[in-house]
C-alpha positions as CSV (number, residue, x, y, z in Angstrom):
1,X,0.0,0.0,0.0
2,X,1.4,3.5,-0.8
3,X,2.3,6.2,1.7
4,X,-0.7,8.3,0.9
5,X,-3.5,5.9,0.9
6,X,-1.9,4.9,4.1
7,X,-2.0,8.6,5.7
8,X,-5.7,9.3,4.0
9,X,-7.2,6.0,6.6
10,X,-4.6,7.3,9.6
11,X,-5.0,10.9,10.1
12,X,-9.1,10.4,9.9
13,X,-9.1,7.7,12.8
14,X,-7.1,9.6,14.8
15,X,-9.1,12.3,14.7
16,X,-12.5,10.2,15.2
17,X,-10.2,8.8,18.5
18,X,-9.4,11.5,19.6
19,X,-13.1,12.9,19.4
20,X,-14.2,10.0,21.5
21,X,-11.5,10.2,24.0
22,X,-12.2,14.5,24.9
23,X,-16.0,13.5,24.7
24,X,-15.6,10.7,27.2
25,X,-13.3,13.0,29.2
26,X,-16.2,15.5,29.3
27,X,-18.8,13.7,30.7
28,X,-16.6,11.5,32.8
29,X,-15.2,14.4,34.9
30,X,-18.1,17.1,34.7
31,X,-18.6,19.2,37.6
32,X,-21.9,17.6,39.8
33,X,-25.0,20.3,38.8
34,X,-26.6,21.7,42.8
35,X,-30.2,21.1,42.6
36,X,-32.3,23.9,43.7
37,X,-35.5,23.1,45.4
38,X,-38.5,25.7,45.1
39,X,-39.8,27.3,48.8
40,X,-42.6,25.9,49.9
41,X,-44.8,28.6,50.4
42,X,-48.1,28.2,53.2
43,X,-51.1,27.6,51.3
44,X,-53.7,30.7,50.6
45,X,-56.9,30.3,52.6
46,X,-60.0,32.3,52.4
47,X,-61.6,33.0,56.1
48,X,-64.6,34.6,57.9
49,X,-64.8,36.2,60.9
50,X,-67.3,35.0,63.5
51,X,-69.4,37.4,65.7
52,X,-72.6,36.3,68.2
53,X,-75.8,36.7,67.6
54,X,-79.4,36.7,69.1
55,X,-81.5,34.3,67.1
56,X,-84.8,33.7,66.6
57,X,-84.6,29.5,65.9
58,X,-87.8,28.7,63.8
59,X,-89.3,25.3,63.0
60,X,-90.1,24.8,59.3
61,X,-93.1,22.3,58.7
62,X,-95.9,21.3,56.8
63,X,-99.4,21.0,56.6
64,X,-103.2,20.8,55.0
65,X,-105.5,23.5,56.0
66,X,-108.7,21.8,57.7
67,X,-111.9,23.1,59.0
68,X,-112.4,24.3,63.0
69,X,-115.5,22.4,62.5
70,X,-117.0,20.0,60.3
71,X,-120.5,18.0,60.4
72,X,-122.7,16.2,58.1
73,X,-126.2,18.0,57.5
74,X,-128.1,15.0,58.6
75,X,-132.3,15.3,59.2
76,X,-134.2,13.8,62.1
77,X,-137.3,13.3,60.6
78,X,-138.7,12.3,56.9
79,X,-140.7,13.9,54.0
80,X,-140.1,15.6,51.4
81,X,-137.7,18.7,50.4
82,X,-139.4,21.8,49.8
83,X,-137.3,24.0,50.2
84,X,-133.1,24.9,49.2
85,X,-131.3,27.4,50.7
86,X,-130.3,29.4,47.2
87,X,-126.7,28.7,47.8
88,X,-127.2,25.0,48.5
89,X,-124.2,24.0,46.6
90,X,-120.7,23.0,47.2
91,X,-118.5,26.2,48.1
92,X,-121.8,27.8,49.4
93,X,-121.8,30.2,52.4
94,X,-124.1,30.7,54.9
95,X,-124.6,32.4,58.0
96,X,-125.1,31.3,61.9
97,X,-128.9,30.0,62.4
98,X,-129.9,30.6,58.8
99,X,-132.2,28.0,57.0
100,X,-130.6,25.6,54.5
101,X,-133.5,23.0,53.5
102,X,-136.7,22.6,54.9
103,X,-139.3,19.8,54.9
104,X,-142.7,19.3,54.0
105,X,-144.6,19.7,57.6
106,X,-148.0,19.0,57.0
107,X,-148.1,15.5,58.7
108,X,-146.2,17.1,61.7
109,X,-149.2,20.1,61.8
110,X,-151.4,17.2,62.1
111,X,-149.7,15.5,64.6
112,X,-149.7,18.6,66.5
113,X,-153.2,19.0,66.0
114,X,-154.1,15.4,67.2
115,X,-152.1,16.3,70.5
116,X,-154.0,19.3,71.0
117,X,-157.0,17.6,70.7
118,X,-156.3,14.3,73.2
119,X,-154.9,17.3,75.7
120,X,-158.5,18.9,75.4
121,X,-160.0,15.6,75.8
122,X,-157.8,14.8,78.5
123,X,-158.4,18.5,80.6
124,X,-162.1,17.4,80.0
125,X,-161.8,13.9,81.8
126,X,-160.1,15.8,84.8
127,X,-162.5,18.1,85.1
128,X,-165.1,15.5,85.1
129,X,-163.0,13.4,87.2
130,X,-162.2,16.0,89.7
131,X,-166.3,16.8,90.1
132,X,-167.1,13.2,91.3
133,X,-164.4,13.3,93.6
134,X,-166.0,16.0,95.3
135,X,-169.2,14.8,95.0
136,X,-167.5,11.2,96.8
137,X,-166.0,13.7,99.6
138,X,-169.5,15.6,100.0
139,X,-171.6,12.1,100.3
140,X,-169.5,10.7,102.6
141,X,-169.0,13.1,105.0
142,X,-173.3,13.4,105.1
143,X,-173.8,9.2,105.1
144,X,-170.5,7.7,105.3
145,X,-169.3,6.1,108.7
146,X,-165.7,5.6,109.6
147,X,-162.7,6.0,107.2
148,X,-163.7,5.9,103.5
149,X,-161.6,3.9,100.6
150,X,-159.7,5.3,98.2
151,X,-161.8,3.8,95.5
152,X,-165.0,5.5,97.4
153,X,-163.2,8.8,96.9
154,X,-162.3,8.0,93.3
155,X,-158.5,8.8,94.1
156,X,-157.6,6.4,91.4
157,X,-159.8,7.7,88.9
158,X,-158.8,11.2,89.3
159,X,-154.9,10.0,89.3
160,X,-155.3,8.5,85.7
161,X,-157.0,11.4,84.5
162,X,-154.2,13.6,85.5
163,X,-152.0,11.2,84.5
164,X,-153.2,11.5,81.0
165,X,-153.3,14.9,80.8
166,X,-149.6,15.1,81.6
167,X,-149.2,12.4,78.8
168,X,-151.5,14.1,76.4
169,X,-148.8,17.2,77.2
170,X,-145.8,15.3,76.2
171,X,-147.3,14.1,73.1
172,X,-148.3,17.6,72.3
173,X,-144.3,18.8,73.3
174,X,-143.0,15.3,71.3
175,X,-145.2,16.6,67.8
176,X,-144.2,20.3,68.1
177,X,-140.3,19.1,68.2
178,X,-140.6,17.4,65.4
179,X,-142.3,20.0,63.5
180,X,-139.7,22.1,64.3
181,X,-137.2,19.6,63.2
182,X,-139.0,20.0,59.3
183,X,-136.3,23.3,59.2
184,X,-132.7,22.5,58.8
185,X,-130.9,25.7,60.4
186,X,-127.2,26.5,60.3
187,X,-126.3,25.7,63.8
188,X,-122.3,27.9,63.3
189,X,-121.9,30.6,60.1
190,X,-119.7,28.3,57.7
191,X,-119.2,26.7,53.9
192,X,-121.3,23.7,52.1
193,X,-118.3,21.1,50.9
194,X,-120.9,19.0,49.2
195,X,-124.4,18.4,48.9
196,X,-126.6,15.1,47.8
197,X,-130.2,16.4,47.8
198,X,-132.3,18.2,45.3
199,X,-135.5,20.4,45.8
200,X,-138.3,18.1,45.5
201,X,-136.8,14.7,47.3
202,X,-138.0,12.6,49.8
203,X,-135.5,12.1,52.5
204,X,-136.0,9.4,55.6
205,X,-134.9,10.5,59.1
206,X,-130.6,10.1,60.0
207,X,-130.1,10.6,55.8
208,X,-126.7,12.3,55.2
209,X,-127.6,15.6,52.8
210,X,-124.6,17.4,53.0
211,X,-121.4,18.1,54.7
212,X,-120.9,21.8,55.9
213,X,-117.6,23.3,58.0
214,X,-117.5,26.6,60.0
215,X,-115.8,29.4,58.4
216,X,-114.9,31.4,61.3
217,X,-111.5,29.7,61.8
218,X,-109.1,27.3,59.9
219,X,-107.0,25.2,61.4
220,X,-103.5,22.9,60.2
221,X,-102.0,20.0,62.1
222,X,-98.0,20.4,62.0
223,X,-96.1,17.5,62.7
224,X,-92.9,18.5,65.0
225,X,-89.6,16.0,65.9
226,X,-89.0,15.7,70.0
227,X,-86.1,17.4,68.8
228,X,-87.6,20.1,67.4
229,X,-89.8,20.9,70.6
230,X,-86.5,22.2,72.6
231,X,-86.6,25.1,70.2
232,X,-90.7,26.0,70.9
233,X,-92.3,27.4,73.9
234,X,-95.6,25.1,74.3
235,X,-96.9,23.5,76.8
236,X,-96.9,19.9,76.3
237,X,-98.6,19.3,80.0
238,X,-101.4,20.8,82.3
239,X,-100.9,24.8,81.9
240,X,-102.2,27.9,80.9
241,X,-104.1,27.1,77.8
242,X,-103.1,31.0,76.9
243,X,-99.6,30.1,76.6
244,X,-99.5,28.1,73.5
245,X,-101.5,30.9,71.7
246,X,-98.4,33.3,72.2
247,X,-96.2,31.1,69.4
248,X,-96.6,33.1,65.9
249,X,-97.1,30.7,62.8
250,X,-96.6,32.0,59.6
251,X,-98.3,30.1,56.6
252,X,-97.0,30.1,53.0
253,X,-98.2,28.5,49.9
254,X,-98.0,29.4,46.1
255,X,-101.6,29.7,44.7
256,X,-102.6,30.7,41.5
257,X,-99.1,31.2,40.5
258,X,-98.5,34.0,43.6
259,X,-96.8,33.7,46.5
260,X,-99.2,34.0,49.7
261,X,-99.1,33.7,53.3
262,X,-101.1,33.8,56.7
263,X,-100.6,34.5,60.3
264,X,-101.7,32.4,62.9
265,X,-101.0,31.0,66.4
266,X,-100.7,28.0,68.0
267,X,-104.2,26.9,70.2
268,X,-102.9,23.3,70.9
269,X,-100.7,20.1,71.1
270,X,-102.0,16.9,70.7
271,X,-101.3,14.8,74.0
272,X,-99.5,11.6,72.2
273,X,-96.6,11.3,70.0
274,X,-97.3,9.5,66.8
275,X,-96.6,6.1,66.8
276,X,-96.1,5.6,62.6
277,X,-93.0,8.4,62.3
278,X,-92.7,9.4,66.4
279,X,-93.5,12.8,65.9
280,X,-96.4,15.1,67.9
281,X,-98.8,17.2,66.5
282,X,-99.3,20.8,67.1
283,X,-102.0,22.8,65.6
284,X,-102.2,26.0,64.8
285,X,-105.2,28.6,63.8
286,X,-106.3,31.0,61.6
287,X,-108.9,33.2,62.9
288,X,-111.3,34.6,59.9
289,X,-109.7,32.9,56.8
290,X,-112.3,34.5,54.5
291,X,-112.2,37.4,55.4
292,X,-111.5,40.2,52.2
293,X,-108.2,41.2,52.5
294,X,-105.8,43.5,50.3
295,X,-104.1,41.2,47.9
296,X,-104.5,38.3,50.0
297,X,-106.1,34.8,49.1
298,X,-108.4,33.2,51.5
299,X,-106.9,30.3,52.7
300,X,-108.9,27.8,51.7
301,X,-109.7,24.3,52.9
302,X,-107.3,21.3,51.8
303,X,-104.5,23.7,51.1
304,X,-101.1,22.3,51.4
305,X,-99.2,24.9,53.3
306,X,-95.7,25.5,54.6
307,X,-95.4,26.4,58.2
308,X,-93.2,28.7,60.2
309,X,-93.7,28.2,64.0
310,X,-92.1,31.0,65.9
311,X,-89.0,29.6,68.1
312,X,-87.6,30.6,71.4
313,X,-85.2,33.6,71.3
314,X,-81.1,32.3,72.3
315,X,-78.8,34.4,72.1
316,X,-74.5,33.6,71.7
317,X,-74.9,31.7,68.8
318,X,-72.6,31.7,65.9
319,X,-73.4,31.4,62.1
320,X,-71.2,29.7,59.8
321,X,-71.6,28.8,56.0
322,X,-72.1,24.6,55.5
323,X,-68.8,24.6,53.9
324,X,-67.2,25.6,57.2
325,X,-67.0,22.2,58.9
326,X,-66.4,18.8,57.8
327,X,-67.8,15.9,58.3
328,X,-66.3,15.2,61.8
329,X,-68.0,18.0,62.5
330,X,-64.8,20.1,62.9
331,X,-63.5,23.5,62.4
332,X,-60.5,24.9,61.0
333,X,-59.3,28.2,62.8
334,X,-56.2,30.8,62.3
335,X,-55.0,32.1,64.7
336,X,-53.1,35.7,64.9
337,X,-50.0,33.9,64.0
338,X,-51.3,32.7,60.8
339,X,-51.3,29.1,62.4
340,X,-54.0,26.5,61.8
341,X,-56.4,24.9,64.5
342,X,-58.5,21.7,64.2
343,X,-61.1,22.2,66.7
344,X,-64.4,20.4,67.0
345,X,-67.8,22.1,67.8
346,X,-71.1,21.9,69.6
347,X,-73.5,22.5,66.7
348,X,-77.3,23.6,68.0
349,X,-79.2,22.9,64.5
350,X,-78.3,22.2,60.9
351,X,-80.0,24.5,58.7
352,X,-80.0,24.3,54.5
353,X,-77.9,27.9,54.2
354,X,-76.2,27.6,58.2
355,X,-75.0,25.9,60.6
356,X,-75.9,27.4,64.1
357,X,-73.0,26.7,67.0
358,X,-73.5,27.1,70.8
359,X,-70.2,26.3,72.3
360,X,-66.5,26.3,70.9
361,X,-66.2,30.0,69.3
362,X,-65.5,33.2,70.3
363,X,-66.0,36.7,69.0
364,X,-63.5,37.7,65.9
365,X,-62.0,34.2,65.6
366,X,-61.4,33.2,62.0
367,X,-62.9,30.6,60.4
368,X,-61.2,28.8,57.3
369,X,-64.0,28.9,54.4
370,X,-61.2,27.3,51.6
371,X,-57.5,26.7,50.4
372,X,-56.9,23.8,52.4
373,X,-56.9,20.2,51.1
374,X,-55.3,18.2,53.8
375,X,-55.1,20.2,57.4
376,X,-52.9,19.6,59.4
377,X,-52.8,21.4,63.1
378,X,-50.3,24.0,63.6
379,X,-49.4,24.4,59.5
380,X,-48.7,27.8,58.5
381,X,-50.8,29.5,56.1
382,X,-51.9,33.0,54.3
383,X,-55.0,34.7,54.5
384,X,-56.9,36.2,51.1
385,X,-57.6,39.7,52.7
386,X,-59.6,39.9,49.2
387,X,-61.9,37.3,49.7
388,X,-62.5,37.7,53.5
389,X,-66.4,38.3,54.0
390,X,-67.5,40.4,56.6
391,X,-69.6,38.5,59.0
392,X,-73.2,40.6,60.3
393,X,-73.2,40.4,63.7
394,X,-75.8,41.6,66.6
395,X,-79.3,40.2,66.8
396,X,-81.8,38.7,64.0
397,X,-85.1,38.2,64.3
């Protein structure tokens, strides 16, 4: 092989070696590279700070608005209907002692007649009884010896007679009664639900014509947990029957596409607890709930109706958001050095929008709203002065 083939494959592998070798070199003996680690800043919470408050604790419920008082229209005698009050018809009002059908009393004028005459008859028998006892008395005492009979004196005689007069009386009383029972009055002022006779129709004694309710007052039976009656004043044993009528209710329902509402009080508790769903019944009244009123609806019967019962006034209570404590029913708190607290509390009621807490806070502390995914007590962290809300303290009603 020539010289210069021989330096063309040489020089070119040298330099290719010695490529390698300051490559190798290079990485081999590098300098180690410091690895920097980010600061680990505290995470950025969003607070609110806490203040008492006097509170008003309500009780939502439920009801159906139902009658004070509610009968069927029922005769006590038969015959025939001749007369309708004219408005005899479901939804129909009427006032207190006004007439609502009447029945044909012509065979109760004749028994009344009848009467009259046996008490005539039996006045005249008396009178002719009484006579001849005192003609007995007069003969005796001229041509009678020793003690006379009864039956010489006609005391028995004269005892029937009277005591048919008397019973000629009480037939005379009986037929006027049920004359007067041809006329079905209104015994309360009230509303016709429904009615099943027509003008013209023979009805038989203890017949159910219609069902009528009072309209003077509405009442609506509110179911209530044992819980829920620590937050009421009403008087579930012997007391003043006054007290229970203190407690406010306030009725809302949405009728004909507007919202509406009523105030009324409570008159009662029932004196068991339920045995289906263990709660007790209170009810509440209405006083007049057909009365006109500006923009108000009457409230009528069979309305469903949500119920606010008035609750006792406590005061110290704290408000905080439902995304304030977990499930543990625990709190996280900063304190002034921007450390975190895990502390559990004593919740009064859970409310949809609130949580109300007796016991474990205390005016100004700061309560952790958000910014923390895994607390851990005693962490540092920042507070979003931005998106701190200001609590509203003082009393609510």
């Amino acid at each position: 092989m020539k010289p210069d083939k021989r330096l063309k494959i040489i020089i070119p592998s040298i330099v290719l070696l010695s490529g390698l070798a300051a490559a190798w070199s290079i990485i081999a003996y590098q300098p180690p590279m410091k690895q920097q680690t980010a600061p680990n800043a505290p995470p950025l919470v969003t607070i609110i700070r806490v203040e008492p408050q006097t509170l008003s604790l309500n009780i939502d419920t439920q009801g159906i608005v139902m009658p004070r008082t509610e009968i069927d229209l029922v005769p006590e005698v038969a015959g025939k209907i001749i007369y309708r009050h004219p408005d005899f018809f479901a939804g129909g009002f009427f006032a207190l002692n006004e007439l609502l059908l009447a029945i044909d009393p012509r065979d109760y004028d004749y028994a009344v007649a009848e009467a009259e005459a046996r008490i005539a008859e039996a006045r005249r028998l008396l009178i002719s009884e009484e006579a001849q006892a005192d003609q007995a008395r007069s003969e005796w005492q001229a041509l009678g010896n020793g003690k006379p009979t009864a039956l010489a004196m006609r005391e028995p005689q004269l005892a029937e007679a009277r005591a048919k007069l008397k019973a000629a009386e009480a037939d005379l009383a009986k037929a006027r009664l049920k004359r007067s029972r041809c006329e079905l009055r209104a015994p309360f002022a009230g509303r016709l639900r429904n009615t099943s006779v027509g003008l013209g129709q023979y009805v038989q004694a203890g017949e159910k014509l219609a069902r009528i309710y009072s309209s003077d007052a509405a009442e609506i039976r509110l179911p209530l947990s044992t819980d829920q009656l620590g937050f009421v004043d009403l008087p579930l044993g012997i007391s003043d029957g006054n007290a229970a009528k203190n407690t406010r209710v306030t009725l809302t329902a949405d009728f004909a596409g507007t919202p509406q509402s009523w105030t009324g009080r409570i008159v009662r508790t029932e004196g068991a607890v339920d045995e289906t769903n263990g709660q007790i019944y209170v009810v509440a009244e209405v006083l007049n709930p057909y009365s006109p009123k500006a923009q108000q609806t009457p409230l009528l019967v069979g309305l469903f109706v949500k119920a606010s019962v008035q609750g006792k006034t406590q005061h110290q209570l704290y408000a905080l958001p439902p995304n304030a404590l977990n499930a543990a029913q625990e709190v996280l708190l900063v304190d002034d050095d921007l450390r975190l607290h895990i502390k559990k509390l004593d919740i009064i009621r859970n409310e949809p929008d609130r949580i109300l807490i007796k016991n474990g806070l205390n005016a100004g502390d700061k309560v952790i709203l958000s910014g923390i995914q895994v607390p851990v007590e005693n962490m540092q962290v920042r507070i979003d002065d931005d998106m701190t809300p200001t609590t509203a303290g003082g009393q609510t009603p």
